[in-house]
Phi, psi and omega in degrees: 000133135340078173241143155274108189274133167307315195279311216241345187090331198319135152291096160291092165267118176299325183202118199330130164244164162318120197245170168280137184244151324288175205217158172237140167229145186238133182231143237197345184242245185298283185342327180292142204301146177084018181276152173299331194249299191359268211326301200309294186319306252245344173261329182328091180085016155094154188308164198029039176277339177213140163231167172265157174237309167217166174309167168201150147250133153308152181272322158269180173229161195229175176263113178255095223239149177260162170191175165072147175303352186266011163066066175273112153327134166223136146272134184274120141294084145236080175262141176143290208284150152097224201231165162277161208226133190258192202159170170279167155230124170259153180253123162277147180233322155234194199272312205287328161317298197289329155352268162350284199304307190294274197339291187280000157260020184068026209214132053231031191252340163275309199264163142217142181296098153267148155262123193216154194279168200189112158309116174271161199197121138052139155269139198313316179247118196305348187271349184285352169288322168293336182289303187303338174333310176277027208291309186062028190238115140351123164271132190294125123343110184310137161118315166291126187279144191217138160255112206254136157290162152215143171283155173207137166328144180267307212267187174289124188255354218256326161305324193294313199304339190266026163274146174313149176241142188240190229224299177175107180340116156218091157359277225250086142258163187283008171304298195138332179290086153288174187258137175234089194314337180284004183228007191288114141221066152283087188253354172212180191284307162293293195283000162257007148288331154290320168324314174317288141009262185318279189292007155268339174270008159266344196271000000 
């Protein structure tokens, strides 16, 4: 199903649909090109199933919080809190990429799927406009607003919302978190509450 939120414009899908291919997704954690997950994108649906095209910001801004033990990047549906959020903007080419992609973000059961508007801004490596060629999508201009798929947390955010919020996500960044992929199995909303859990009787 479909809804409209009044206050923010967001398109909210409660549950992945076949979307039109190809599409632009803006990635915001792991997922970002120099990322711990690059590999992940970048394997998605057999080559050249999702490629990067450009830098992105969001245009509002929301809360990007690290939690769980495995150090998880989460976006809060808040927008208006937090920060405008820098990031990648990528292209899908296909269904079996975004498959992939839903799958390892969990969603719609960790995740959720938003459409949210997205500055595009320079790309860090000159060859992705030669990647995006087969794209059949415009390549964004810096400056030109793209309406970008995004994952966003699924679950009860109000523990989360009191984690520092950041701007933009780097593993080796000075939270202190790095992502640590031998322990992510975090697949719902209950297990990064054990997670939580776990790292409140260590500390």
């Amino acid at each position: 199903s479909t809804t409209m939120s009044a206050s923010s414009n967001i398109i909210n899908i409660n549950e992945p649909i076949k979307p039109q291919l190809p599409l632009h997704l803006f990635v915001y954690g792991t997922l970002k090109f120099g990322q711990p997950n690059q590999h992940v994108l970048l394997g998605a649906g057999g080559e050249g199933g999702a490629v990067y095209v450009s830098g992105g910001r969001t245009l509002e801004s929301y809360p990007l919080v690290i939690s769980s033990s495995a150090n998880i990047p989460f976006l809060l549906n808040r927008p208006g809190l937090g920060h405008r959020i820098f990031g990648h903007i990528v292209c899908v080419r296909t269904l079996a990429a975004l498959s992939t992609l839903d799958e390892f973000e969990a969603c719609p059961e960790l995740y959720q799927r938003l459409s949210v508007p997205v500055e595009a801004l320079p790309a860090p490596e000159s060859d992705w406009a030669v990647k995006h060629a087969g794209c059949s999508l415009p390549v964004q201009q810096p400056g030109q607003t793209v309406f970008c798929q995004i994952y966003v947390y699924s679950g009860p955010d109000e523990k989360l919302l009191r984690l520092p919020h950041l701007a933009d996500y780097r593993s080796d960044g000075d939270h202190g978190r790095p992502y640590l992929a031998e322990v992510d199995d975090v697949a719902s909303p209950e297990q990064l509450e054990e997670h939580e859990k776990i790292d409140a009787a260590c500390s």
